[in-house]
N, C-alpha and C positions, 0 to 999 in steps of 0.2 A: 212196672216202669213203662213198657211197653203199651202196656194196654191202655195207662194214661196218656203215651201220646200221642194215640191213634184218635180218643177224644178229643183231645186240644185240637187237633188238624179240624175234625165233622165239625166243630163248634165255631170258626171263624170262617166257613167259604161262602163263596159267592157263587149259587145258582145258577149258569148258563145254559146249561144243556135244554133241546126243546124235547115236548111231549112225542113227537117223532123219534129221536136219539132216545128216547126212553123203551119206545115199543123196540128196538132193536136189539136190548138187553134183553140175553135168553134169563129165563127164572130162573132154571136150575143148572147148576155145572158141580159135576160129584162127579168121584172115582170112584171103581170098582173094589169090593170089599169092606173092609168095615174100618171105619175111621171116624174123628170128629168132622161136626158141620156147625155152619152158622148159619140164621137167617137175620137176612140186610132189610131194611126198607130204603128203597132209594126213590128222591122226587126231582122231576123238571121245574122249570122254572113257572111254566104253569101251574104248578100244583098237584098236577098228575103225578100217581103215587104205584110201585111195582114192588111187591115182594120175593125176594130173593132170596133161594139157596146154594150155601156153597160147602165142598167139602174136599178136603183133598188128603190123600194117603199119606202117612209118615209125618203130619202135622202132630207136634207134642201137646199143644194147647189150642185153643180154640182163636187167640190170637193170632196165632200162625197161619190160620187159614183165613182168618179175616183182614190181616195189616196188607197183604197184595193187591185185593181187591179194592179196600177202602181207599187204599192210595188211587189206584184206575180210576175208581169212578171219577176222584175230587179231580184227577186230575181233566176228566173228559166233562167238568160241569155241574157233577149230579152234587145234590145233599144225598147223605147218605147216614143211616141209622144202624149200630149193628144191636136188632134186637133179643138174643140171646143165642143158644149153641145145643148142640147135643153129641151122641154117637149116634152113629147110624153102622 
């Protein structure tokens, strides 16, 4: 349920953010220890494209670690992709 409407949100935004606001987004943001990660692709309005990983401790699903971030971005401009997950 969730994770469908984390898609619904990436699929209708609108691209603001510029390829500067992109270079400010660090790649990776992980915690220490061993937990699920995601990697995002997120892009400027340009085009310009940055892949990202995230990972955060105590997350039960790999949604949990992605629905914080997805919301951030869209809200700060970006499209955003979450292309799949793992443990680390």
């Amino acid at each position: 349920e969730k994770a469908k409407q984390v898609r619904a949100e990436t699929s209708v935004t609108t691209i603001t953010a510029t390829a500067e606001d992109l270079q400010k987004v660090p790649e990776v943001i992980i915690d220490e220890g061993t937990f699920k990660y995601v990697l995002m692709r997120v892009t400027a309005a340009s085009g310009e494209q940055k892949y990202l990983v995230r990972g955060t401790a105590g997350a039960e699903y790999h949604r949990d670690v992605a629905i914080p971030y997805v919301r951030a971005y869209l809200k700060n401009g970006f499209g955003i992709e979450v292309l799949g997950g793992g443990r680390i």
